[in-house]
N, C-alpha and C positions, 0 to 999 in steps of 0.2 A: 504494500500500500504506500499512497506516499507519506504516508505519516511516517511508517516503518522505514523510509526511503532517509525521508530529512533524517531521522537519529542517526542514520548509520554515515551518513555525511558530518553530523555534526561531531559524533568519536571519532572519526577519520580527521578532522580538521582541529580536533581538540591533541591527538597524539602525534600531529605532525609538527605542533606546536610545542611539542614539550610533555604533554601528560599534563594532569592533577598535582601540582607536587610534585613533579618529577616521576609520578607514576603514570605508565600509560592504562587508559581506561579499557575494561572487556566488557564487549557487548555481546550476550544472550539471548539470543530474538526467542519468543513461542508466539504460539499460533492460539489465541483469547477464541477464537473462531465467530467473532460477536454473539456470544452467549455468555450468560452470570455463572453458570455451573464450570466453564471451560475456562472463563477468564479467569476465578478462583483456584480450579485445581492450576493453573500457569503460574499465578502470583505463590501458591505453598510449595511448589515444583523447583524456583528459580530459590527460592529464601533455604527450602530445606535441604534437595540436592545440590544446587549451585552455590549455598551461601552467600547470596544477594541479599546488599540492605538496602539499595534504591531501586525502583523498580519503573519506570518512565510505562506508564498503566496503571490498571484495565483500562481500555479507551470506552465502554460504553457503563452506564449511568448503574445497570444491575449486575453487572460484574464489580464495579467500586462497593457497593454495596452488601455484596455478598462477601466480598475480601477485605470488606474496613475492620472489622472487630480483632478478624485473624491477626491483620499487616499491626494494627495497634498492642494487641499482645504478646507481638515476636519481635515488635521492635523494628518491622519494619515501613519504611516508607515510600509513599506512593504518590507517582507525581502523573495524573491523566489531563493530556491535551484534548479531551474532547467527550468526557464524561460531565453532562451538563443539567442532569436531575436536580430542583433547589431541594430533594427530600435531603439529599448528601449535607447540607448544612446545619441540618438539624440533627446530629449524632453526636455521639458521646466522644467516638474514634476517629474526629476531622481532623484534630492538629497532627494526622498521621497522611491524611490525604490533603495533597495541594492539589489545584489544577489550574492549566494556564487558559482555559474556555470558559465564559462566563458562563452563569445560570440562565437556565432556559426563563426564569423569572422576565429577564432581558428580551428577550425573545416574544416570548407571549405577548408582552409591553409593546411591542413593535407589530406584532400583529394585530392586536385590539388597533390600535391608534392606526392602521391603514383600514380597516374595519368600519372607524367612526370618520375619519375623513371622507372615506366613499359615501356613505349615508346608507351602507346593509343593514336592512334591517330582519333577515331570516339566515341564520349563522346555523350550517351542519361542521357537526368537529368527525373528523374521519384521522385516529390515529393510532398507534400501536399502543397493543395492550400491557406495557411496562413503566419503569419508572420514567423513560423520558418521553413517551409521548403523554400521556396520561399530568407529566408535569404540565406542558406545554397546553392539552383542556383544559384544564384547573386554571392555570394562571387567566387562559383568552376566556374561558366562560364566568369566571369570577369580573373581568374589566370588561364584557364588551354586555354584561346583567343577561340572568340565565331567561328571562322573558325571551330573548333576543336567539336562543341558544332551539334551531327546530328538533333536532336530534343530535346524540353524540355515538359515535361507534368506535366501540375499542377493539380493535381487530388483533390476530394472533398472525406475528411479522413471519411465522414457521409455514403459514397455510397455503399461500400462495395463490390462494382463490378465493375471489373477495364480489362475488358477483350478489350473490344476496344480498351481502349488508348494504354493497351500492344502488343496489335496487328501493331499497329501503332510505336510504338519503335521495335518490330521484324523488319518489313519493311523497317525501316530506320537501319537497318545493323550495329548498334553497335557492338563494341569490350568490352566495360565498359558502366554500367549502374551504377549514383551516383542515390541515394534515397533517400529520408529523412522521416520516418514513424514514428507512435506509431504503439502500439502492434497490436491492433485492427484492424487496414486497412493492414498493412505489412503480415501478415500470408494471405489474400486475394491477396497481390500483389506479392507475392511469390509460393505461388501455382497456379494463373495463370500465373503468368512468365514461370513455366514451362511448364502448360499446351499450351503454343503457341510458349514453342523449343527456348525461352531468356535465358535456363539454359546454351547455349555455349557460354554467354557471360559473363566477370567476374563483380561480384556486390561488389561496395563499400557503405555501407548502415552508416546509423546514428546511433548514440547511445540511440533515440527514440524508439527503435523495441526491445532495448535489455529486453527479457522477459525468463521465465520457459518454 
């Protein structure tokens, strides 16, 4: 990925330099596979077999989630560029996780507020059924007042077949459809969006989908 791309540029351009201290830094890629169950067992894999105390991850919201308590009772630390759930802030185990992405808190804000400038007034929420999409309705149905809110659907990002519930947001006669995807589920929730006639209605989507 290019997330995984930048780090391994940036140890390369950190050892070419000299190292930490004159040590040069080793880097341990695994494979989080965008899942909480997988990004965990990565983070007690790297700490317990590798002896890692920093861990540049889990990149997504329920992998951080599932590995805060562990990385904080082992001491170790976790730095995600791109775990953006605001639940993360509210743990006991945060001064264990940094990340350099803000909260979807931000995000939602940004949404509601193009929301309320266009003048929608029939808002369907179409977005994964985890901690970061699910932030992401919380936050835009809480700013854009749940009157305003026609239906919300929390899909399973594993399914990959979303033609029901889209059928079910046609029905309910949105104006604006907010989203919150990876790449993977999104190109299936977009091409049935159209295939059931939701392309009349305008999509404010996440920055999760953003792909080639």
């Amino acid at each position: 990925s290019a997330i995984r791309d930048g780090i391994i540029l940036a140890v390369e351009q950190v050892n070419a330099n000299g190292g930490i201290d004159g040590a040069q830094v080793k880097l341990i890629v695994e494979d989080g596979k965008t899942d909480p169950t997988a990004g965990f067992e990565a983070v007690k894999k790297l700490a317990t077999i590798d002896g890692v105390k920093v861990i540049i991850g889990p990149m997504i919201s329920g992998a951080i989630m599932a590995s805060g308590q562990w990385a904080a009772d082992n001491n170790v630390l976790l730095i995600s560029p791109s775990a953006t759930s605001p639940e993360i802030l509210e743990q006991s185990w945060r001064s264990f996780v940094f990340r350099t992405a803000p909260s979807d808190t931000l995000q939602g804000k940004a949404m509601a507020s193009i929301i309320a400038d266009a003048g929608y007034q029939r808002v369907a929420i179409v977005v994964q059924d985890n901690q970061y999409g699910v932030g992401i309705a919380n936050e835009v149905a809480t700013l854009v007042g749940a009157n305003k809110v026609v239906i919300t659907i929390k899909y399973d990002p594993l399914k990959l077949d979303y033609l029901t519930e889209l059928q079910s947001v046609k029905a309910a006669n949105p104006d604006v459809v907010v989203h919150a995807g990876y790449q993977d589920d999104a190109q299936i929730v977009f091409k049935q969006a159209g295939q059931v006639g939701l392309d009349t209605a305008q999509w404010i989507t996440s920055e999760g989908v953003k792909a080639p």
